[in-house]
N, C-alpha and C positions, 0 to 999 in steps of 0.2 A: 596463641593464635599464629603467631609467626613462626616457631618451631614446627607446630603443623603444615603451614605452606611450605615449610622447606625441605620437610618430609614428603610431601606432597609431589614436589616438583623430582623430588630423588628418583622417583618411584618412577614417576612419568618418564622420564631421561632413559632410565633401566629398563622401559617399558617397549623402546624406541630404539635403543641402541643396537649395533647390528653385531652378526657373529663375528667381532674383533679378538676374542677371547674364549680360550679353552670351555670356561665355566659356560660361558653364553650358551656354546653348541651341544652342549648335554644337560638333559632333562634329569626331573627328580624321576627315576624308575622304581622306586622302591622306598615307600616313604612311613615311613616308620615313625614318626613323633611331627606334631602341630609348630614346634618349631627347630628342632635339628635332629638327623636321625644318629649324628656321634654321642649325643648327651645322650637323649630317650628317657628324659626328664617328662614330656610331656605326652605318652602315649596316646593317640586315638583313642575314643573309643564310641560305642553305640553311646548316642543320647533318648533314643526312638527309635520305636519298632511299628512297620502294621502287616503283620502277617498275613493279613487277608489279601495283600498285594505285594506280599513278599520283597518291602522295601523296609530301609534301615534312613535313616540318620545319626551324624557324626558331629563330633567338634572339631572335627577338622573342616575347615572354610575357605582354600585354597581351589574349592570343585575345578576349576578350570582345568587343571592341571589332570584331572583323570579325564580329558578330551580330548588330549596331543594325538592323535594319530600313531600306532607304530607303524613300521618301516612296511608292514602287508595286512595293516589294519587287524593286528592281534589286538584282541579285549583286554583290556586290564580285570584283572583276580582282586579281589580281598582274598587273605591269609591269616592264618592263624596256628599257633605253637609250631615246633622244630621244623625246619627245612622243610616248611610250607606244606604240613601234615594234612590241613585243608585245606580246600583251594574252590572259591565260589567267585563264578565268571558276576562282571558287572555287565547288565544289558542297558541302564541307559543311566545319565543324571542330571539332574535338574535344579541347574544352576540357582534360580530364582526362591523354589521352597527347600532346595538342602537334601529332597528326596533319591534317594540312591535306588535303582530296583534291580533286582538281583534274580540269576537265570539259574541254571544247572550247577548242581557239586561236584567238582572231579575227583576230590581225593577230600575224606573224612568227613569229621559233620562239624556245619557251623553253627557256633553259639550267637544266638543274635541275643542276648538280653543285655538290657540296657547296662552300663555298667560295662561289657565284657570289651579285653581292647582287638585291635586288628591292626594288619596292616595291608594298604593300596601296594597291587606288582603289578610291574608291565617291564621287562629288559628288555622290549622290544621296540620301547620309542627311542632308545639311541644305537643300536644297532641294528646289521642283518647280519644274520652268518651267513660267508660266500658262497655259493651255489648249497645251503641247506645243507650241508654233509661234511663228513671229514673230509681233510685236506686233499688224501688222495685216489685217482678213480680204482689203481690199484694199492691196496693199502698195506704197505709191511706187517710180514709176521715173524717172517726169517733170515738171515742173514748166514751165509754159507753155515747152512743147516742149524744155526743155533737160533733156539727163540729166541723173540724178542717177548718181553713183556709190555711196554710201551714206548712210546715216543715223546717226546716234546721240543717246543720252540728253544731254539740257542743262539738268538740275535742274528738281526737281517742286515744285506751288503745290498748296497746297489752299484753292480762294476759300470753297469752303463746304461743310456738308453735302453729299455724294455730288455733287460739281462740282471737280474736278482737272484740273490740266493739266500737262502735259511742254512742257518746252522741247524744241527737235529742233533739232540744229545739222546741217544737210543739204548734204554735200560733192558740187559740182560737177565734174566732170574725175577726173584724176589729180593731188587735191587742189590743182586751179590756183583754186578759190575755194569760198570756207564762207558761209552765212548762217543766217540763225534763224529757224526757224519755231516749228508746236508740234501738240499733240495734246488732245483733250479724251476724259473721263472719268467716266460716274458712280460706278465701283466700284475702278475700279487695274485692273479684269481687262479692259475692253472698251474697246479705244481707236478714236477716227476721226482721222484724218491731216487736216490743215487747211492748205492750200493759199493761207494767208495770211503773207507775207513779215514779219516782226517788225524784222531790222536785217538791215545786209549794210555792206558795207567802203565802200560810195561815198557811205553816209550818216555817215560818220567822220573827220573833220576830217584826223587823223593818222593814218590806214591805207594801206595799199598800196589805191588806186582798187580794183584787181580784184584781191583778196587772201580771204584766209581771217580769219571773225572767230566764237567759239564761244563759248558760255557755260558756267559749271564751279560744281558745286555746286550746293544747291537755296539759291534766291533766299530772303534774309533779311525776314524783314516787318517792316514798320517802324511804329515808334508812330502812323502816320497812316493803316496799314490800305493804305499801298504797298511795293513790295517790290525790295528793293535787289538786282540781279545781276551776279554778276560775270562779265568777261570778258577773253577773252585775242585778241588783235587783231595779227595782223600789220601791222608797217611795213615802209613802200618801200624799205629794204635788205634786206628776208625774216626779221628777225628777232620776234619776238613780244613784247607788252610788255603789261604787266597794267593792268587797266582795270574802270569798274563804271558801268553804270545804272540808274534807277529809272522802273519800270512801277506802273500802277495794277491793279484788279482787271479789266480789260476789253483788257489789255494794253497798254495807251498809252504812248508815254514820256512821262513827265514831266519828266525829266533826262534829257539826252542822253548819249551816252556820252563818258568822257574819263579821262584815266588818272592811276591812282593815284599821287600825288604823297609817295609814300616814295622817294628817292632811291635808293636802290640797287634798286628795282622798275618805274622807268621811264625812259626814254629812248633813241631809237634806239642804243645799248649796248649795251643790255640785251638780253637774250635770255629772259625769263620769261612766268609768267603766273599769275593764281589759282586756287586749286582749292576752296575751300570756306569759309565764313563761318557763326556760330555767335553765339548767345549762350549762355552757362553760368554758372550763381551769379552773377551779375550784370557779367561781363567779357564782352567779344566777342572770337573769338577767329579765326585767319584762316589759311589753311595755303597758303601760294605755291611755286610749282616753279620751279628753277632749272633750264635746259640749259646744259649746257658747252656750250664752244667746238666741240667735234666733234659736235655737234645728239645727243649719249648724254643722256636726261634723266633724270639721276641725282642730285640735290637736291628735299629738302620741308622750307621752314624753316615757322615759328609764331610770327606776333607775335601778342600781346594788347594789349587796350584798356577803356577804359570808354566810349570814344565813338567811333566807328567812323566816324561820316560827317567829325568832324575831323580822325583819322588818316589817310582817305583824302586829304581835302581842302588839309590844310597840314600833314600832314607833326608834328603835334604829337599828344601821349600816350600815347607807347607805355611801355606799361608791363614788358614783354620784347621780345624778340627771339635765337632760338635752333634750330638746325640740329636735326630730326626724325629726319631718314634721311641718311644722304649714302653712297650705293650703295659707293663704294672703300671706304669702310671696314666693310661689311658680307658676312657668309657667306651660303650660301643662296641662296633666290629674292631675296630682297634684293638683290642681289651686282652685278645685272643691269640694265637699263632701268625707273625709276620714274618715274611720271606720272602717278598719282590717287591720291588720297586722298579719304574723306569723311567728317564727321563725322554720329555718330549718337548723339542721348540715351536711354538706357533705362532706366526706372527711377532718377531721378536721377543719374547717373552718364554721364559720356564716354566715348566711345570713336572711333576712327576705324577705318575700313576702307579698307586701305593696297593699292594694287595695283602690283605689281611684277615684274621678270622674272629669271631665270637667266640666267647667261653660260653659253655649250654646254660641254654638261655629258650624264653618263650619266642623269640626269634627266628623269621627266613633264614639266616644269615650262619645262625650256628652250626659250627662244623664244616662251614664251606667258606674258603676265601671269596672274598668281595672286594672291590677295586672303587680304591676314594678317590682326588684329583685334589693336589697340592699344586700352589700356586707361588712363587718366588716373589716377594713385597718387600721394595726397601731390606733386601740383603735376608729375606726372613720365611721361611717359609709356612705357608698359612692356607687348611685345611678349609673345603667347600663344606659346609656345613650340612649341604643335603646328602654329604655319602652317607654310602656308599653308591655311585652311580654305576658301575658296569655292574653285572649280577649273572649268576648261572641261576636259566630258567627251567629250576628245577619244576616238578613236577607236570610243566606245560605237554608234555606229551599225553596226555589222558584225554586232554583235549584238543592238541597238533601232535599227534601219531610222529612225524617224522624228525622229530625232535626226541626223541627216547632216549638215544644216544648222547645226550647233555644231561643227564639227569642228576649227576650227582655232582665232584667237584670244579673250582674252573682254576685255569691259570700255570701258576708256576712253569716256565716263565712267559712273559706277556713282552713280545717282541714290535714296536711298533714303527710304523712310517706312513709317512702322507706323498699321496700320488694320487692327481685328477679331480682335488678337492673332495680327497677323503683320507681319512684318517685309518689306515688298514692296522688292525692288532692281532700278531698272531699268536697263539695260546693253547691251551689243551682243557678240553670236556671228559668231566669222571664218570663211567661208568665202573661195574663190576668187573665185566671180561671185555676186554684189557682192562685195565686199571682208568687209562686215559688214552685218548683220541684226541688227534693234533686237529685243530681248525684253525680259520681267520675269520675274524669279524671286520666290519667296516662299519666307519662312521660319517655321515654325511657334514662338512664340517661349511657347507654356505646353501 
C-alpha cells in the first residue's frame, strides 16, 4: 500500500511539473510499444473491432496522449508496416470505453483484426516546419553553372543580435564532391542562400583533390570571439577522417583545416568523423562517429576535456573516452544506421539529440532516420524511453498536400538553437529529386 502511494504521488508531481526539462517539452509522437518504443517488446495491438462503426480498440491505455493538439491541429494516423505503407486518420477517442473511431485511408489498407499490431503518428505535436516549405524562397540548383544535387544544414553561428548564419555543406553530383557554403539570417525564419564558397577539398592538404568535405555540429566559440568547426573530410582512399577549423565573425579562416590528432580519429585508416562539440560545467565535450568496414555508420563515442584546442592539437587531456551508441548492441530505431548526434543545453542541463535508423522491419521508422533525446544523469547518459520523438512525416501529404516534399528521409545533420522560447532544429527532408531539401522546424519549448 505504501509503495503505491509513493507511486502515486510520483506520478502526480510529473503530472504538475513544468517544462523545466528537454523530455518535458516533447511529446510521445510516434508510439510504437505500450511501454517503450526502443525495446518494442510490447507492441500495440487491436484487442476489438466494430466495423459497423468503423472503430477499433487497443491495449494501449495511455488514450490521453492521442489528444495533444498538434502545432495546426494535424490528426493523429494509426500506421501500419514499412515507412508507414498505411495510414488511417483517427477522427475521435474515447477516453472512458477505450473506443477509437476511425476516418479515411490515405495510403494502403488497414488490418483491423484483432490480434494485428499498429502504430499511433502524429510528428506534428512537437513541431512546425517554418513557414511550411523549404528553407529558401529561392532555392539552389546551381552554383557557377555546376549542379547541385542537394543541400544540408552544417551548424548554426549566432554573430549577434538578429545576424545568424547556417553553414550549408552543398553536394555536387552523386556525391562525387561536397563544399561549404552558408546562409544568412535575421530571425532563424528567413533565410538568403549565399553563393560564396567557404572550404572545398582542394584547399585541403590531405583530402581527396575532388572529394567531399562537410561540417557537423554548431561551431564552438572561442574565448577570442572565433569559432572553432568541425569537420569531416574525405581522403584519397575514400575514407573520411575527422578534422577542425577556425573562422572568424566575417567567415575567414584563420586556421586552416587539419586533422584532429587523437590517434584512433585520424589517418588514412580510419574511417570517421566529428559530429558535435560543447562546452558544459566547465569540460568540453565532443561526440565522433565511427563507420565500419562495410560503410553501416553505426558508432557515436564521447571524449571530454578541459582544453579542447590541446586535445585536438597533441593528442593530450582527455579526460574520458567511451562508446555512446554502438547500433549491434541496441533494439529499436537504434538498431540501424546511426550518424548524427547533437548536443543541446536547456536550462542548465544536457542533452543530445541522437539520430538513427531501423533495420527493416514492420515499422514507421525503417529506413528513415528518427531523432531520440538523450539526457546527461550523474555523468551518464540515459535515453527517453518513448523515442523516438522527432520523426519525418512521411506519408502525411495524401492527406496535407503541402507537405509532399517531406516524404521520405529526415536529418543528417540536425543543427539546432533556441531563440524566443523556441527550440529551432535545422535539417533536411528526403525526397526523390533532389535527394533532400533543407528546412527548420521549431519547437515550442514553454
Amino acid at each position: 500500500m505504501k509503495r503505491l502511494l509513493l507511486l502515486f504521488l510520483a506520478v502526480l508531481n510529473l503530472s504538475f511539473q513544468s517544462k523545466d526539462n528537454l523530455n518535458s517539452v516533447l511529446n510521445n509522437c510516434l508510439i510504437s510499444d505500450t511501454e517503450s518504443n526502443i525495446a518494442r517488446i510490447n507492441p500495440i495491438i487491436v484487442t476489438e473491432i466494430d466495423e459497423a462503426n468503423n472503430r477499433i480498440k487497443t491495449n494501449y491505455k495511455a488514450l490521453t496522449n492521442l489528444l495533444i493538439k498538434a502545432t495546426d491541429n494535424q490528426v493523429w494516423f494509426i500506421t501500419q508496416s514499412e515507412e508507414a505503407s498505411n495510414m488511417v486518420e483517427i477522427i475521435s477517442v474515447d477516453e472512458d470505453s477505450g473506443w477509437i473511431t476511425l476516418g479515411e485511408t490515405y495510403a494502403g489498407f488497414f488490418n483491423m483484426d484483432e490480434g494485428e499490431t499498429l502504430e499511433f503518428f502524429n510528428p506534428f505535436i512537437n513541431y512546425k516546419i517554418i513557414n511550411n516549405k523549404p528553407l529558401f524562397k529561392d532555392y539552389p540548383t546551381h552554383i557557377e553553372e555546376e549542379y547541385i544535387n542537394y543541400i544540408q544544414s552544417g551548424g548554426i553561428i549566432k554573430r549577434a543580435e538578429n545576424d545568424y548564419v547556417l553553414l550549408i555543406p552543398v553536394v555536387f553530383g552523386a556525391h562525387e564532391k561536397r563544399a561549404i557554403y552558408h546562409a544568412t539570417s535575421p530571425d532563424l525564419e528567413n533565410w538568403i542562400f549565399q553563393e560564396k564558397k567557404l572550404l572545398s577539398t582542394d584547399q585541403i592538404p590531405f583530402a581527396k583533390r575532388t572529394g567531399n568535405v562537410f561540417s557537423t555540429g554548431n561551431p564552438l566559440e572561442l574565448q577570442d570571439g572565433t569559432f572553432l568547426v568541425l569537420l569531416g573530410v574525405e581522403q584519397p582512399n575514400g575514407n573520411f577522417t575527422s578534422a577542425y577549423m577556425i573562422i572568424n565573425k566575417v567567415l575567414e579562416i584563420v586556421k586552416q583545416p587539419q586533422e584532429i590528432q587523437i590517434p584512433e580519429w585520424h589517418g588514412a585508416s580510419q574511417n570517421s568523423f566529428p559530429l558535435a562539440v560543447t562546452k558544459h560545467n566547465g569540460l568540453y565535450r565532443v561526440l565522433l562517429h565511427r563507420r565500419s568496414s562495410n560503410f553501416i555508420e553505426s558508432e557515436i563515442h564521447e571524449i571530454t576535456t578541459k582544453n579542447i584546442l590541446e586535445l585536438f592539437n597533441t593528442n593530450n587531456g582527455v579526460l574520458s573516452s567511451q562508446v555512446i551508441h554502438k547500433a549491434k548492441n541496441e533494439t529499436g530505431y537504434l538498431h540501424g544506421k546511426a550518424d548524427d548526434a547533437s548536443y543541446i543545453s536547456y536550462n542548465s542541463k544536457l542533452y543530445i539529440l541522437i539520430g538513427s535508423e531501423e533495420l527493416p522491419s514492420e515499422y514507421l521508422t525503417s529506413f528513415n532516420r528518427e531523432y531520440g533525446l538523450m539526457s546527461l544523469e550523474d555523468k551518464q547518459w540515459i535515453h527517453d524511453e518513448r523515442s523516438p520523438l522527432i520523426v519525418n512525416p512521411v506519408n502525411i501529404y495524401n492527406k496535407y498536400p503541402e507537405f509532399e516534399w517531406t516524404s521520405d528521409h529526415l536529418g543528417g545533420f540536425i543543427s539546432p538553437l533556441i531563440r524566443d522560447d523556441y527550440l529551432y532544429l535545422f535539417l533536411t527532408f528526403g525526397t526523390d529529386n533532389p535527394d533532400y531539401l533543407i528546412s527548420g522546424i521549431k519547437i515550442k519549448l514553454e
